[in-house]
N, C-alpha and C positions, 0 to 999 in steps of 0.2 A: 601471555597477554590475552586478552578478551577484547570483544569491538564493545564498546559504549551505545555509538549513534552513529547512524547513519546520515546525515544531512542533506538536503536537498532545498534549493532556492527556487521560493513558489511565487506566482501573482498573488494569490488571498489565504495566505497562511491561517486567518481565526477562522475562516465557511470551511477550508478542506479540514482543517483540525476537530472542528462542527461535525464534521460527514464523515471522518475515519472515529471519532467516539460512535457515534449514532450508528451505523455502517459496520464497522468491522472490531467494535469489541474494544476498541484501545484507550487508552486512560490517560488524561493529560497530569505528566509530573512535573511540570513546572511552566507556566505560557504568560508574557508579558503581554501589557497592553499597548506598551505604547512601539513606533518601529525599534527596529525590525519585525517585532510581534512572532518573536521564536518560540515557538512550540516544541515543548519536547514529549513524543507519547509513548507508553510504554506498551509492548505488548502483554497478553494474558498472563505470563510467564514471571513478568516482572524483571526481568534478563535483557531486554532488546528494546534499542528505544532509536525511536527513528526523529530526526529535530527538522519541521518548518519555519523557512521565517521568508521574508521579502526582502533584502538588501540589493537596491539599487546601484551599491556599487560595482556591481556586474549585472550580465542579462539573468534572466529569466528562462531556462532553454524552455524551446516551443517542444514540449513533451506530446503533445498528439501528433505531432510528427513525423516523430522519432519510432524509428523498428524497435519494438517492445524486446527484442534481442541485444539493443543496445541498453537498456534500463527498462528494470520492472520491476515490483515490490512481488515477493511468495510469500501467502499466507498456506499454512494446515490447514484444508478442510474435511471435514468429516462427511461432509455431503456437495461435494460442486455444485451440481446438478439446481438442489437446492438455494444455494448462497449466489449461484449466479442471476435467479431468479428475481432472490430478493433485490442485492446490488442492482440489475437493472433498474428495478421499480424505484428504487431511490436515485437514479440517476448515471449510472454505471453505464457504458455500453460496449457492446461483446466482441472480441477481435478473432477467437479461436476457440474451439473444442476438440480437446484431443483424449482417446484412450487407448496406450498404447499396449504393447503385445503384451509384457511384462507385465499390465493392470496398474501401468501408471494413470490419472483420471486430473488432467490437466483442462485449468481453464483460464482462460486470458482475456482480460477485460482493462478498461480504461474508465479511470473515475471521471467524475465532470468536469476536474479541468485539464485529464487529455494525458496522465502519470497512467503506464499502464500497472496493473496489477493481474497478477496468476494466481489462482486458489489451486492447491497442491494435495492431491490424497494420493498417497507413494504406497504403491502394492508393500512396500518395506520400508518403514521409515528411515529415511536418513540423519534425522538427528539420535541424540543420546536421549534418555529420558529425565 
């Protein structure tokens, strides 16, 4: 088996769907208009698709909250450093910088509405290619 999507129930699925194209590269393959307003994006890869929508049939967890330990989205980056900068200026903001002994070059941030995100450059990649 393969993961599909990963799902997550947001307050404004079409502005964060808005801000993760614009932002961080990803491509909507499929997003309705009317509710729930599920968004499915894919990542660069074409492989990994992560699905927003709003359904009020449950809450909303308050993800700025929440220890980015317990949920956060990893992206590959090829520059932290850089991508952290940008993400700020578009609305991101910053919870950690880490580089550790190994040359791993972690950075941890939270989009605007409070989901954290880590940008990932791994002295070794972990994935396949």
């Amino acid at each position: 088996m393969k993961i599909e999507h990963f799902a997550i129930n947001v307050a404004k699925p079409v502005e964060m769907a808005d801000w993760y194209v614009k932002n961080l590269g990803l491509t909507i393959v499929a997003g309705q208009k009317t509710a729930p307003y599920a968004h499915f994006l894919a990542d660069n890869s074409g492989k990994v698709m992560l699905e927003i929508y709003c359904n009020p049939a449950d809450q909303v967890p308050a993800y700025g909250s929440m220890d980015p330990l317990i949920l956060h989205l990893a992206f590959v980056s090829e520059n932290p450093s850089e991508d952290k900068d940008r993400l700020m200026r578009a609305g991101a903001t910053l919870e950690s910088e880490t580089i550790s002994e190994n040359g791993n070059h972690l950075v941890m941030l939270r989009d605007p509405w409070g989901l954290a995100l880590q940008l990932c450059k791994r002295a070794k990649s972990l994935l396949a290619d």
